[in-house]
C-alpha positions, -999 to 999 in steps of 0.1 A, spaced: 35 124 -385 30 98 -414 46 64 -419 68 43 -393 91 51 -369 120 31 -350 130 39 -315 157 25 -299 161 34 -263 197 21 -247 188 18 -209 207 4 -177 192 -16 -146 223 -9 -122 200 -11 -91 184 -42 -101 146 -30 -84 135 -18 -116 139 -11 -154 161 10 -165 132 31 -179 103 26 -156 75 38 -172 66 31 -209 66 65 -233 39 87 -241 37 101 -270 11 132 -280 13 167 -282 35 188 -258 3 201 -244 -16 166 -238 19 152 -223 24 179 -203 -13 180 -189 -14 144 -184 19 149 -158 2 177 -140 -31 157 -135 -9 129 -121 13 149 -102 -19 166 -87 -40 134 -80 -6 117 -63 -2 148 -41 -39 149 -30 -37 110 -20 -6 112 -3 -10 144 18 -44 130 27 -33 98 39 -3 118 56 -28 141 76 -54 108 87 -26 93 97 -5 116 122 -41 126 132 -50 89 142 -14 84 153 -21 111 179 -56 99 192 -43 67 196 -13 82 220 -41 102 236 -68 73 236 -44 43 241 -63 30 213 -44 1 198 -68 0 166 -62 35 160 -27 35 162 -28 2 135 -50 23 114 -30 53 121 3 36 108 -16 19 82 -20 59 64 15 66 69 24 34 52 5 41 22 8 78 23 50 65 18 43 44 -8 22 66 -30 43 95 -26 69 84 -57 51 102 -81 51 135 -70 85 130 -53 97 126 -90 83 158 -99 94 179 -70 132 168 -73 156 139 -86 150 113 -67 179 86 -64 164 50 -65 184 38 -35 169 45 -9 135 57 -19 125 30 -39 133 6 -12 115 23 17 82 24 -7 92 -15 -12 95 -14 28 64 6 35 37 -12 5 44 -49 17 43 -30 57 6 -23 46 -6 -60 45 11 -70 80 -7 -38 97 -35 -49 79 -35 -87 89 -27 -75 128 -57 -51 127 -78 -85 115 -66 -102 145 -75 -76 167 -112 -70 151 -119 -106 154 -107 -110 193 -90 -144 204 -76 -161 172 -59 -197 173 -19 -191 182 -4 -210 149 -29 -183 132 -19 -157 157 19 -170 150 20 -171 119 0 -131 114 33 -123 132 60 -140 119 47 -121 83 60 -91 99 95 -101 95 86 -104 52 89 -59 50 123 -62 66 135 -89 44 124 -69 12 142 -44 25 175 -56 32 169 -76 -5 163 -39 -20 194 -23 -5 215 -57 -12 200 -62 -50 230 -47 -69 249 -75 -50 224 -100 -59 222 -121 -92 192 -122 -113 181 -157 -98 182 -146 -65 163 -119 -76 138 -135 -100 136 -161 -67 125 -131 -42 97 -117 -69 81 -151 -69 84 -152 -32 68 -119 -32 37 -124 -51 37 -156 -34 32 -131 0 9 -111 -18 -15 -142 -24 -12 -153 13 -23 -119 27 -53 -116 2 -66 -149 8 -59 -146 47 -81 -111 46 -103 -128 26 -110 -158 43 -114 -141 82 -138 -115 61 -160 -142 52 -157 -165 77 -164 -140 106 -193 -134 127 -199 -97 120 -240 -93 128 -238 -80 161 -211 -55 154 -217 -31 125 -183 -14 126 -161 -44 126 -186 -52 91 -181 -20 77 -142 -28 86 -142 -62 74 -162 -53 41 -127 -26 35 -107 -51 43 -123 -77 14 -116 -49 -11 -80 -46 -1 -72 -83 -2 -95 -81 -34 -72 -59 -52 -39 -80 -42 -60 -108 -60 -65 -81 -91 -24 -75 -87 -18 -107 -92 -45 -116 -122 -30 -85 -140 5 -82 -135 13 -61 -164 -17 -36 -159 1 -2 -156 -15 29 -145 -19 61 -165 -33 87 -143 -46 68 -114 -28 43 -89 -21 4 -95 -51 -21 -78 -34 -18 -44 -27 17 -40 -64 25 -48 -81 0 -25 -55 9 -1 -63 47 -1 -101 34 1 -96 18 30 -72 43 48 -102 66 40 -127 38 57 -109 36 88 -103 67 98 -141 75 91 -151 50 119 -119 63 141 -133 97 139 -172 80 151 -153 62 178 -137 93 189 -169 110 191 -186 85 211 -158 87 231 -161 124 235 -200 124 243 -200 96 263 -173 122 283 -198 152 285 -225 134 298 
């Protein structure tokens, strides 16, 4: 345990989504590794079979209720619940990265265009190049998937030019949240505030992504997936209010 030591690790990228070792080392006792695993294992399960449960819940109010906000909501819990799953997926069995990798690419950038639909319909009419435009970004999750499937085929330009692209996206979506959650007029509806004030602390932490590209988690999720499990939690809070005005107003 005294003086210097060299490692060399010899890895391979054949995929071309990520390193060939995608998370850094950790070095400690057997005891502190292994307990670290466990707690991250745990906390990943939690999140995602939370988010899994608000979400088939909402998804089945909102084919009860024809609710379209509950069904945006609804998907938007499924979509992260996807995403943060890898974790304890890698600790229930091998996981392959093709094609798990690329439906958590498919479902994370999924989460910002449910997320700037459910803007458009909290804030009512909306210009149509704006409205046009929230729509057309829904094509951007089917694109990084087909570039996730294709990437072995794909040269590291092509590549490189796609992750620019990327957090390009990421920087449209956060400053589109952010602008219609400051811009709107919010005083006569508390809801769509307590909705709109979620929504600034998702587009906050795409902001945080981008700032800190090289920040990398050790127990707990990256920017997004935190504020993103925040805000899952958020909505279906004021889902379950709705429903039970919906339900009083019933009985009466």
């Amino acid at each position: 345990a005294s003086g210097d030591v060299q490692l060399l690790l010899t890895v391979s990228d054949w995929s071309q989504l990520y390193s060939g070792m995608v998370y850094p080392p950790a070095f400690g006792t057997p005891n502190a590794v292994n307990a670290l695993l466990k707690e991250r294992f745990a906390i990943s399960l939690t999140v995602t079979a939370l988010a899994a449960i608000l979400g088939f819940f909402q998804l089945a109010l909102a084919a009860i209720l024809k609710n379209r906000r509950s069904l945006l909501s609804g998907l938007i819990c499924v979509a992260f619940a996807v995403s943060a799953s890898t974790p304890a997926l890698h600790q229930l069995t091998a996981t392959g990265i093709v094609p798990w990798y690329s439906i958590e690419i498919f479902c994370r950038h999924a989460i910002y265009v449910l997320s700037l639909i459910l803007v458009l319909d909290l804030c009512g009419r909306q210009h149509r190049a704006i409205k046009a435009a929230s729509y057309a970004a829904a094509l951007f999750p089917f694109l990084a998937l087909a570039v996730s499937l294709l990437a072995p085929q794909l040269s590291y330009r092509q590549m490189l030019l796609f992750s620019h692209t990327a957090g390009a996206y990421k920087v449209l979506c956060s400053l589109w949240l952010l602008g219609t959650a400051f811009f709107s007029k919010t005083d006569q509806e508390p809801d769509r505030t307590i909705l709109l004030a979620g929504i600034c602390i998702f587009a906050s932490s795409l902001v945080a992504d981008r700032l800190y590209p090289s920040f990398e988690p050790i127990r707990f999720g990256w920017f997004s997936e935190i504020a993103g499990f925040l805000f899952a939690l958020l909505l279906s809070f004021l889902l379950l209010r709705d429903s039970a005005r919906f339900y009083k107003r019933q009985f009466i």
